[in-house]
C-alpha positions in Angstrom: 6.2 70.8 69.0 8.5 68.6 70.3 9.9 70.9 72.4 6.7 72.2 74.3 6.1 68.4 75.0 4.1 67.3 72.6 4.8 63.8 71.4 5.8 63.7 68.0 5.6 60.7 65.4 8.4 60.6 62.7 7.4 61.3 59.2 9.4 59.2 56.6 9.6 60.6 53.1 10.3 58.0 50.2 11.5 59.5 47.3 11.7 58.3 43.7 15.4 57.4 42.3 13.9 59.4 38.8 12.8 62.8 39.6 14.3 65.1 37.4 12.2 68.0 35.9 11.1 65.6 32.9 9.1 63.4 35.4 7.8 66.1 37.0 6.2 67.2 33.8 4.8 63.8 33.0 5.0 60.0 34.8 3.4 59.0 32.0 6.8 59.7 29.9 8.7 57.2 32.3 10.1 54.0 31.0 8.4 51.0 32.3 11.7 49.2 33.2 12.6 52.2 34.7 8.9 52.2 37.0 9.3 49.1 37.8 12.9 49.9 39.6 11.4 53.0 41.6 8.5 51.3 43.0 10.9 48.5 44.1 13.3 50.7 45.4 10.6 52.9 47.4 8.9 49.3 48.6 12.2 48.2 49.9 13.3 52.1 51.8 9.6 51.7 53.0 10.4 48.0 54.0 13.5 48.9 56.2 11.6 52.1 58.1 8.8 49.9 59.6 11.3 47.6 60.9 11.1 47.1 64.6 12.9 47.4 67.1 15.5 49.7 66.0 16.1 53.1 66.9 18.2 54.0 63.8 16.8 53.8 60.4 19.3 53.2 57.2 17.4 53.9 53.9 18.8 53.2 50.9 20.2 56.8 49.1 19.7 57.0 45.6 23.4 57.4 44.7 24.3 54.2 46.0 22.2 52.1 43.4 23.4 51.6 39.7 19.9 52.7 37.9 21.5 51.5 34.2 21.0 47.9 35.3 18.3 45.8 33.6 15.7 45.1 35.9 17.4 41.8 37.3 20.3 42.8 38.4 19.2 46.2 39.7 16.7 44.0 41.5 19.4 41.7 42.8 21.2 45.0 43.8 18.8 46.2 45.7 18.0 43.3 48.1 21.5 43.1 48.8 22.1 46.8 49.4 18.7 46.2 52.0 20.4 43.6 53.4 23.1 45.3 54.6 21.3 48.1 55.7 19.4 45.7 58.0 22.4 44.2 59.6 23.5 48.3 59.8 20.9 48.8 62.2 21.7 46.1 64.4 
């Protein structure tokens, strides 16, 4: 479309750091620690993509978080990873 002139609006997918073929069969199956770290995790990708003012948008990848963290520490993780990807951008 873009290339007939039409003006296009990016389309940001946030994915889960758990989808394997068990969670596709059932959420309901998913640890609640383990919940609690993906909604963080897609709240904070989602976070750093509505940022303005940057042309460049750094998401946090899956591989670069340790997921066998408790809760605290991943969360600690997490805002520092963001953090960095802010300052990225800049």
């Amino acid at each position: 479309m873009q290339k007939q002139g039409f003006k296009v609006n990016p389309l940001v997918i946030l994915e889960s750091i758990f989808i394997d073929d068990e969670m596709r069969n059932s959420w309901m199956n998913l640890l609640k620690n383990d919940l609690t770290k993906d909604r963080a995790f897609r709240v904070m990708n989602l976070l750093l993509s509505i940022s303005n003012g940057h042309s460049k948008i750094a998401l946090i990848k899956e591989n670069e978080l340790d997921k066998t963290l408790p809760v605290d520490k991943f969360m600690g993780q997490l805002v520092n990873i963001a953090i960095a990807k802010a300052f990225e951008r800049d």
